[in-house]
DRENGUDREN-562587 format. One record per residue (C-alpha): x, y, z; residue in three letters. Coordinates in nm, 2 decimals, m for minus. Layout:
BEGIN
     c1     c2     c3 type
      X      Y      Z  ALA
...
REM end
This chain:
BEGIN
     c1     c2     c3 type
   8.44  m0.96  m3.35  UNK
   8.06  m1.02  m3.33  UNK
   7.83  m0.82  m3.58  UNK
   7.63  m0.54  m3.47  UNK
   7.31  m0.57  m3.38  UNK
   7.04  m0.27  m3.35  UNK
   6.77  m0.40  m3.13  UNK
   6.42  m0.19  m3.13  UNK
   6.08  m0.21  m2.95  UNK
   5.78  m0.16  m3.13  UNK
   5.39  m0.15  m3.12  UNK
   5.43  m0.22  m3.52  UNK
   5.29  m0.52  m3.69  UNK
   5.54  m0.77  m3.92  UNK
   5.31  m0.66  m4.21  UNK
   5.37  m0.26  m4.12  UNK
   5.70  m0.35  m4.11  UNK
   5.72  m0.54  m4.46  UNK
   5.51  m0.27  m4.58  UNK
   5.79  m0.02  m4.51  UNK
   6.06  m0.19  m4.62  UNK
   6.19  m0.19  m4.23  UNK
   6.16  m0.05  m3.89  UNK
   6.07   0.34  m3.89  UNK
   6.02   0.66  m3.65  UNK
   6.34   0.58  m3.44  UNK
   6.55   0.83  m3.30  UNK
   6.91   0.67  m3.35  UNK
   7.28   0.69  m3.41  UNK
   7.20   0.69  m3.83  UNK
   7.58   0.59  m3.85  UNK
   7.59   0.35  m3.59  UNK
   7.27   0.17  m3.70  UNK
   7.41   0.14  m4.05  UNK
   7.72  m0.02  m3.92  UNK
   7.49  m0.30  m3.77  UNK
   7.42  m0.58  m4.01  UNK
   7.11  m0.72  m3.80  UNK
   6.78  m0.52  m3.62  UNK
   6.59  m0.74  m3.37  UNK
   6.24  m0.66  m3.34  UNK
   6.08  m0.72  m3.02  UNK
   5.70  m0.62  m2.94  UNK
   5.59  m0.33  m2.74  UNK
   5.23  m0.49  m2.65  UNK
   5.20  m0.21  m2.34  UNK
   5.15   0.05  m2.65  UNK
   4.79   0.19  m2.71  UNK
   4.84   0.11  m3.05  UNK
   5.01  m0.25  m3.06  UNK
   4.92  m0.37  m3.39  UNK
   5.05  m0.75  m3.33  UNK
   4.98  m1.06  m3.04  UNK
   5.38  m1.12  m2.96  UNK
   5.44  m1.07  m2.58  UNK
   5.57  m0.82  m2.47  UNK
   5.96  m0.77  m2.53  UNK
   5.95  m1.10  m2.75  UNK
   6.18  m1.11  m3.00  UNK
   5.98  m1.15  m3.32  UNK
   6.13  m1.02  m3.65  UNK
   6.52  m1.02  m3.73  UNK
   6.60  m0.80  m4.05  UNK
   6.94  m0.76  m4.25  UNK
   7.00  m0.37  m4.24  UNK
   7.04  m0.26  m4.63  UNK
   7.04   0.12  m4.50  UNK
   6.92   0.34  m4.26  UNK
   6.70   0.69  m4.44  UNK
   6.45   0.96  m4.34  UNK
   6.17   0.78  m4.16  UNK
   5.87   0.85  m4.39  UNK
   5.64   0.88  m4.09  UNK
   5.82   1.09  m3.85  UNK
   6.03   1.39  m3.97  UNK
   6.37   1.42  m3.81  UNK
   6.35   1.03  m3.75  UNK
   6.52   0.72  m3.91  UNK
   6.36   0.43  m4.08  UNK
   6.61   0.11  m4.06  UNK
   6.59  m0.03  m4.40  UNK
   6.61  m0.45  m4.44  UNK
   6.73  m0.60  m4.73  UNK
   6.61  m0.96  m4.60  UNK
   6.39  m1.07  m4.30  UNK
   6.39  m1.40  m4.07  UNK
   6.03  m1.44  m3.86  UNK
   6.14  m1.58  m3.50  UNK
   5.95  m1.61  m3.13  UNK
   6.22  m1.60  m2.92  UNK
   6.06  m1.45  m2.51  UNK
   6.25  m1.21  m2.28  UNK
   6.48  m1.04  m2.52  UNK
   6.39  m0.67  m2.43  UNK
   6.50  m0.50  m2.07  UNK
   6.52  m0.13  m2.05  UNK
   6.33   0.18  m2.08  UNK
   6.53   0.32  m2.42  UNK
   6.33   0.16  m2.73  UNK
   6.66   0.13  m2.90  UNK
   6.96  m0.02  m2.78  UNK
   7.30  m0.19  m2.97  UNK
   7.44  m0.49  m2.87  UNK
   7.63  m0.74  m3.05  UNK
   7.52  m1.12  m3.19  UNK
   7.71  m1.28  m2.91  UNK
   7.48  m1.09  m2.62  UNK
   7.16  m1.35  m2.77  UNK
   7.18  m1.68  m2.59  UNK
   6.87  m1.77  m2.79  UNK
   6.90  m1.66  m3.09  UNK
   7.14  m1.80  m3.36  UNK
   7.16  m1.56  m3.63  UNK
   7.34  m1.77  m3.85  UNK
   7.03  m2.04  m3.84  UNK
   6.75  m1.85  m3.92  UNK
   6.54  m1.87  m4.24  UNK
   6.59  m1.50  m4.41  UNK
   6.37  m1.41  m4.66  UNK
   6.40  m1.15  m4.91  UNK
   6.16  m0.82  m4.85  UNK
   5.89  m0.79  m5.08  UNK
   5.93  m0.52  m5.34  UNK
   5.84  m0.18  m5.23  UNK
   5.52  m0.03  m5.41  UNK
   5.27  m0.25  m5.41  UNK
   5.02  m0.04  m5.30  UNK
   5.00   0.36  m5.28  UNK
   5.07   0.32  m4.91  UNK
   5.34   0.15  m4.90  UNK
   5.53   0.39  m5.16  UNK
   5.72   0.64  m4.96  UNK
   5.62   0.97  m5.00  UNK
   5.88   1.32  m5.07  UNK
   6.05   1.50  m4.81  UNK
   6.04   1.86  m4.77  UNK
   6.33   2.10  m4.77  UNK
   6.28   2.11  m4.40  UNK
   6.24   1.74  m4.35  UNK
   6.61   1.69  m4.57  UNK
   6.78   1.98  m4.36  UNK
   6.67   1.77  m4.07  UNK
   6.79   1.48  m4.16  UNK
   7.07   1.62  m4.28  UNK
   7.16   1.81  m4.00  UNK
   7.17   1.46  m3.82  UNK
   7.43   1.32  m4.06  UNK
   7.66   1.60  m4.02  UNK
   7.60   1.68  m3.68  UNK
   7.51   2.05  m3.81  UNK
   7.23   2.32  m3.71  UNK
   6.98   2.27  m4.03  UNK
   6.94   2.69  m4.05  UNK
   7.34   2.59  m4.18  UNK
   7.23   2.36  m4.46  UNK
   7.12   2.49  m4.83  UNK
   6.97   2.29  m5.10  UNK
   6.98   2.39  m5.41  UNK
   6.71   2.26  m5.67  UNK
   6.79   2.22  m6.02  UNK
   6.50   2.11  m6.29  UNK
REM end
């Protein structure tokens, strides 16, 4: 069987991205993403905000999924961790309205995942931005609430110092 393959569009530069450690803010199947070994990046450049020159639903960044956490931008969102990263420019890999969709390796005729030049991420902390910040109690019964498929009001947390 073909690996999993989370495939996202975004507005976010490659440095955001590196920055993060991944691809963050997505509302998303936490246990089906972390099932996917691969996320393929492709740009949004019809977003206000695009921060990079890729056109539009290129395929430009390809990151090995180490885990998928709270999003440290958006509460009740998922940031998709990457353990490594391959830069690529491969046109035309987006169609849809969703900005996330699963597929496998097989459904890219043009990209071979097994060729590409992974690199690993650069090490978290480098600057006060890019260390992530706490979550709330609220943020964590979110989250949590995702995970378990529970109503947060149903989740306690219980602090110990």
């Amino acid at each position: 069987m073909a690996d999993n393959v989370v495939s996202v569009l975004t507005f976010k530069s490659v440095e955001t991205i590196l920055e993060v450690g991944g691809t963050q803010s997505w509302t998303l199947d936490r246990a089906r993403a972390k099932a996917c070994k691969y996320a393929v990046i492709c740009r949004n450049a019809h977003h206000a905000e695009v921060e990079g020159s890729e056109a539009h639903g290129s395929a430009f960044m390809v990151g090995r999924i180490s885990d998928v956490v709270p999003s440290t931008d958006t509460p009740g969102r998922w940031l998709v961790l990457f353990s490594e990263y391959a830069l690529c420019n491969v046109p035309d890999q987006w169609e849809g309205r969703n900005p996330v969709r699963f597929w496998t390796t097989k459904d890219y005729k043009e990209i071979d995942f097994d060729a590409l030049e992974f690199q690993p991420m650069p090490e978290a902390g480098g600057t006060a931005s890019s260390k992530p910040r706490g979550l709330t109690i609220a943020e964590a019964k979110e989250g949590l609430s995702l995970t378990f498929g529970v109503d947060p009001a149903a989740i306690e947390i219980i602090i110990r110092g």
